[in-house]
N, C-alpha and C positions, 0 to 999 in steps of 0.2 A: 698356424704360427710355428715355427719351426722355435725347436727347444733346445736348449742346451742343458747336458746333464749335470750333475755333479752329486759325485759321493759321498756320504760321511759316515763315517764310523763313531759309533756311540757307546761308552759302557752300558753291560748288560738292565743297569736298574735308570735306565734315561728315559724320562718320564714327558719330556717337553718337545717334543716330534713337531707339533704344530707353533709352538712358539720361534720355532729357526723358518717355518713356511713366510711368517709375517716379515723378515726379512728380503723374502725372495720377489723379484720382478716376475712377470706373468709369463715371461719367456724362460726362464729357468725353470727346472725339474728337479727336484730332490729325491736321492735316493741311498735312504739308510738302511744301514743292520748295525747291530751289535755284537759288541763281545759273546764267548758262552758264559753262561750264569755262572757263577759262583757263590757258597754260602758265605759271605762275608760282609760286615756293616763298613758304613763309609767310613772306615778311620786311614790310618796311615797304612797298615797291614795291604785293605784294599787297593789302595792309589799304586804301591808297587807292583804289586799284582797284574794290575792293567797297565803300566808302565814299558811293558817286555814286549819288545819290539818284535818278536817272532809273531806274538796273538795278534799286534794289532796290523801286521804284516797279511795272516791270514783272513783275517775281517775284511781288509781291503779285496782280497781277490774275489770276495763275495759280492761287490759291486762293481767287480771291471768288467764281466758278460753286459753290461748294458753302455758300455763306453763312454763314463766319466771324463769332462776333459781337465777335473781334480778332483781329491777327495778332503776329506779335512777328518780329521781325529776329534772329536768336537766331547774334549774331557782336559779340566783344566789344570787338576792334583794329577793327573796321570801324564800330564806331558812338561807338569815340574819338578817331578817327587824327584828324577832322577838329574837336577840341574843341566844347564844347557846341553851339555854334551848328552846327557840324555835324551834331553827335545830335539837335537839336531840327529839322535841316530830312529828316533820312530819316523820321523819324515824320510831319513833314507830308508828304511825299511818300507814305507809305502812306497814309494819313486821303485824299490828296486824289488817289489811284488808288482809290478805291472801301472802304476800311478802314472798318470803324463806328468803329474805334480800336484803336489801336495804342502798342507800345512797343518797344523796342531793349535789349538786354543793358545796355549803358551805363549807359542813362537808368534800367533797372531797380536797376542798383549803386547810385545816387545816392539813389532810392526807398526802398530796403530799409535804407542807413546812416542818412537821417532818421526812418524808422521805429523803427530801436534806439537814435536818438540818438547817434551813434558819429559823431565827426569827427575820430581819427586810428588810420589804419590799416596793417600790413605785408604786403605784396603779395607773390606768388608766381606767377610767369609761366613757359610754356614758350619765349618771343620768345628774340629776338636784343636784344642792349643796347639802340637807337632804340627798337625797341619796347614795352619795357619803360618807357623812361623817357617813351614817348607816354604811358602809361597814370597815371604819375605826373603829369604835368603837366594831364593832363583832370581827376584827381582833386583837384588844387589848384586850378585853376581855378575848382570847385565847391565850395571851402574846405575841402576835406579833405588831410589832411597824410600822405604816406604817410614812417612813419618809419625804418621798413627795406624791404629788396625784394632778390628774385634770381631771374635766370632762368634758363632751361634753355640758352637758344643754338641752338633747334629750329627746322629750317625744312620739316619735312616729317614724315610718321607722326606727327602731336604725338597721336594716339590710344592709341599703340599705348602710352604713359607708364605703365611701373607705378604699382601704388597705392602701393607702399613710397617708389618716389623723390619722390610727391611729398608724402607724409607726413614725410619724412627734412625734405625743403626747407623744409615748415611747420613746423618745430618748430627746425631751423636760425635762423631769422627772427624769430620769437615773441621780441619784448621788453616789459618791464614797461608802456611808454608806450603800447604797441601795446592798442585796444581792442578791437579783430578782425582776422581775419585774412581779406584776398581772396585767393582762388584765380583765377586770370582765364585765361580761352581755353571757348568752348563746345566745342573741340574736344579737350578734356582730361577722363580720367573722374577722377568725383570721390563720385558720390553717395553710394557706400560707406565711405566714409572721414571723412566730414561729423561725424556724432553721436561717432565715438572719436576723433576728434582734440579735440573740445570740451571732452571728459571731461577729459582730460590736460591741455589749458592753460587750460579752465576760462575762457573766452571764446566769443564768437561766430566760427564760421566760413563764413563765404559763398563761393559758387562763381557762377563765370559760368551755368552749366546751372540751377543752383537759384534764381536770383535772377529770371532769367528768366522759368522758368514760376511761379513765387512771382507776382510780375506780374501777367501776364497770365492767371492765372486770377484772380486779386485783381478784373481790372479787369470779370470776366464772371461774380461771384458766387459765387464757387466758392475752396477752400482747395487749398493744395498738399497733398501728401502727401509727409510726412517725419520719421517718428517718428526722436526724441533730436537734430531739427535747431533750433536754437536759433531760428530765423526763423519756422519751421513748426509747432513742437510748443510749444503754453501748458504742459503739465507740465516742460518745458525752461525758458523764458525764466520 
């Protein structure tokens, strides 16, 4: 079966490698690396950190010897911390380190809410307050309103998050005005939760990991894979 690549660039402390595989059709190939480590806990400090378009520039070169036909930045404070113009200069940064094309989590969220037509959303974070409210503020900035939100206050293990607490969180937040609901962090699992959480408030639910590879297979001909995911699956939407 002849494969198609595709790259992504991960922060250094990305724990969920195989949660973006379940995305992928059996003809795509994934191929990651990371940032270099750095000692820092997930707060805002970090998100800038990995923000700087030069690292995430280099990261990318680390996967173009195998000839990606894109790469994705797949980090979702780090391609908001620094609002649009920020999201929009790490993708030229990859395109202009060797990327055929590329996209960022971010820019993928903005992507996938003009897709379903959805311009006001309730967000759900594992951050710390700042970063939470980065995440609101990038999504205004791109006219979307987020009408509730809460976050975890997590600055470390944000993997290790059950599915239950962050089911509890979604459904916490779920208001009438809400026309979907973001889960944001690629370092948050979610994919298993996606299609029952829908059922029950009967809305779209987007995740940082899902919206991602949604993307960037979008951008290299190919579908995600996610049955009963509102984004993913036509017998859903």
């Amino acid at each position: 079966m002849l494969q198609t690549g595709i790259g992504v660039v991960a922060p250094y402390d990305f724990a969920l490698d195989r949660e973006l595989w379940r995305w992928v059709p059996d003809d795509v190939t994934l191929h990651l690396t990371r940032t270099p480590y750095a000692p820092l806990a997930a707060t805002l400090e970090m998100a800038v950190h990995i923000s700087d378009p030069e690292l995430i520039a280099r990261a990318t070169t680390e996967v173009l010897p195998v000839a990606p036909l894109a790469v994705a930045y797949a980090c979702t404070s780090g391609s908001f911390v620094g609002g649009l113009s920020g999201e929009a200069a790490l993708v030229d940064a990859m395109v202009a380190a060797g990327a055929p094309t590329a996209v960022t989590t971010s820019g993928a969220l903005l992507q996938a809410l003009r897709h379903l037509g959805i311009n006001r959303v309730a967000t759900v974070t594992p951050y710390t307050d700042d970063l939470t409210a980065g995440l609101t503020a990038f999504l205004a900035e791109a006219g979307v309103e987020v009408v509730s939100t809460a976050g975890l206050g997590l600055i470390a293990q944000i993997w290790t998050v059950p599915y239950e607490v962050t089911v509890e969180l979604v459904r916490s937040i779920d208001t009438s005005t809400a026309e979907a609901v973001f889960i944001s962090c690629t370092n948050l699992p979610t994919y298993d939760v996606i299609a029952g959480l829908e059922a029950v408030i009967g809305k779209p639910v987007l995740t940082a990991n899902q919206v991602t590879m949604w993307s960037v297979l979008t951008l290299t001909g190919h579908n995600a894979v996610g049955p009963g995911q509102h984004l993913l699956d036509p017998k859903v939407a």
